[in-house]
C-alpha positions in Angstrom: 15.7 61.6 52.5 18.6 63.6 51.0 18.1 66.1 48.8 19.6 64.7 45.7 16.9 61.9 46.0 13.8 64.0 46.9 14.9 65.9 43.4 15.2 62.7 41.4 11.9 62.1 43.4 10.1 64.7 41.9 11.3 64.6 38.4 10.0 61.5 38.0 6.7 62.5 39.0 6.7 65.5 37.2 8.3 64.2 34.3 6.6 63.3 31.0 7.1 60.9 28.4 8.8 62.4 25.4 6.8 62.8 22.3 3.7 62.5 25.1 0.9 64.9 23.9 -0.9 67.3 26.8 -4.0 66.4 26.7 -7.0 69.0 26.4 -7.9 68.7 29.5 -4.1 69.2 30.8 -4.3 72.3 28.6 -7.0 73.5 30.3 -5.4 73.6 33.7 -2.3 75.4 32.7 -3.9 78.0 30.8 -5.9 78.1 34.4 -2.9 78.3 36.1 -1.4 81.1 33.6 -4.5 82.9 34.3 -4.2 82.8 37.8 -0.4 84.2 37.5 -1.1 87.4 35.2 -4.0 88.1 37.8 -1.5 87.6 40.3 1.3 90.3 38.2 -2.1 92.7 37.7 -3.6 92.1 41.8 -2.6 96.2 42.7 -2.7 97.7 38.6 -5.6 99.8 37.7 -7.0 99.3 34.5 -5.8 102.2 32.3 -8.8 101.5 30.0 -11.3 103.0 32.5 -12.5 106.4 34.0 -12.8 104.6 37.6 -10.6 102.1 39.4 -11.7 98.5 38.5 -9.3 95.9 38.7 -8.6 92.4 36.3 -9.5 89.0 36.9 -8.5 86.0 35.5 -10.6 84.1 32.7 -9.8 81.3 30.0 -12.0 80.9 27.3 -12.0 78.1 24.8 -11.4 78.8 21.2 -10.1 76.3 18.6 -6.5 76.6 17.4 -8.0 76.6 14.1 -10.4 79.5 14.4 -9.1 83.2 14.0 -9.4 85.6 15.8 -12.2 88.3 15.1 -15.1 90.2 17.0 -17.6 87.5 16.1 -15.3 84.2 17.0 -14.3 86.7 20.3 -17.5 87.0 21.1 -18.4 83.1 21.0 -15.5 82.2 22.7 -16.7 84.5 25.6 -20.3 84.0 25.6 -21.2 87.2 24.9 -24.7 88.5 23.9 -26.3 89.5 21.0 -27.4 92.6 21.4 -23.6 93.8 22.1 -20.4 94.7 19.6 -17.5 93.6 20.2 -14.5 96.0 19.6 -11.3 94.5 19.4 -7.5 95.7 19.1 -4.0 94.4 19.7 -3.2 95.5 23.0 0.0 97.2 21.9 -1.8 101.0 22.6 -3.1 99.8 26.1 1.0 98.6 27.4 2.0 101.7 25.5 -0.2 104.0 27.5 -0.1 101.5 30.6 4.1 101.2 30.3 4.9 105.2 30.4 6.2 105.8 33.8 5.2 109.9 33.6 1.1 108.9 33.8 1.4 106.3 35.7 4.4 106.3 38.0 5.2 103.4 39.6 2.3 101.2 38.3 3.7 101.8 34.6 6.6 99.0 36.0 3.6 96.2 37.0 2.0 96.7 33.3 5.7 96.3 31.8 5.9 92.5 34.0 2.9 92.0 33.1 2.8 92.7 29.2 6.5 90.8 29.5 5.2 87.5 30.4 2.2 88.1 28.2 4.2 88.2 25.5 6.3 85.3 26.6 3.7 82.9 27.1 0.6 83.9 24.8 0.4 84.7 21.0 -2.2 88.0 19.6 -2.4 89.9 22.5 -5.4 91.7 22.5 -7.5 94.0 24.0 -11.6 93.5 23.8 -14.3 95.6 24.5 -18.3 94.6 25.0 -20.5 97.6 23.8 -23.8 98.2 23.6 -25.7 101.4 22.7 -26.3 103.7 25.8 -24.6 100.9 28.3 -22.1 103.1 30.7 -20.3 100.0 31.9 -18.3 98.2 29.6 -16.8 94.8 30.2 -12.9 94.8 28.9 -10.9 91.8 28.4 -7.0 91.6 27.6 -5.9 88.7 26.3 -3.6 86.1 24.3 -4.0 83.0 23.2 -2.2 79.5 24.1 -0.6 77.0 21.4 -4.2 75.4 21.6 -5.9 78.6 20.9 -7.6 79.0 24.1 -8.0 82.5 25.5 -6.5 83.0 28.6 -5.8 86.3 30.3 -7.5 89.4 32.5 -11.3 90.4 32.3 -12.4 93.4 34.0 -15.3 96.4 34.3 -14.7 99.8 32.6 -16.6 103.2 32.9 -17.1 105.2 30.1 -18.6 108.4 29.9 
């Protein structure tokens, strides 16, 4: 097959209707799929929020378009506990800290791809934090959200002395 046709080929498959409406569940999968990519960007980068050397993974988490973002819709959307706090920023001071070359060499330029196509593709980028009184290991997520309001982003471990 020629390539001209094997392109037509594909669009068509690919294609859809205009003034077609992704469904929730096609939502789901590219804010999968977008969380699979920043983990990919993020596969070597420490996280600059902890005293060790834990490393992100990828996590969506489902929040209404209509719900705002604040520690107690956070932690819902995340199935966090009770008994734990949620403290929650933008993530501007963690790509400000993670971005400058003289602390972090050549990892500074992953955070700066990274927090590019974070900002590209998500809306409130945020960084989260799961506390608890006397609790040494923290979990840490850093995170936007989609046109539907989903959560999608990098989760990780953090020590804190």
């Amino acid at each position: 097959m020629e390539r001209k046709s094997r392109k037509g080929l594909l669009k068509k498959r690919t294609a859809t209707p205009s003034g077609a409406k992704l469904t929730s569940n096609s939502n789901s999968a590219l804010a999968a799929k977008l969380s699979k990519a920043l983990s990919a960007l993020a596969k070597d980068l420490p996280n600059p929020a902890d005293e060790s050397s834990d490393y992100f993974q990828p996590f969506v988490a489902s929040l209404p378009s209509s719900s705002e973002l604040s520690p107690e819709t956070i932690k819902q959307a995340l199935k966090v506990g009770a008994s734990y706090r949620i403290d929650w920023s933008s993530a501007d001071g963690l790509f400000s800290n993670a971005t400058d070359e003289d602390n972090w060499g050549d990892i500074a330029l992953g955070f700066r791809l990274l927090e590019k196509v974070m900002r590209a593709s998500l809306s409130e980028i945020s960084v989260a934090f799961a506390r608890r009184e006397g609790l040494a290991r923290v979990r840490m997520w850093l995170f936007g959200r989609a046109e539907d309001g989903t959560l999608v982003g990098l989760r990780a471990m953090t020590t804190e002395t």
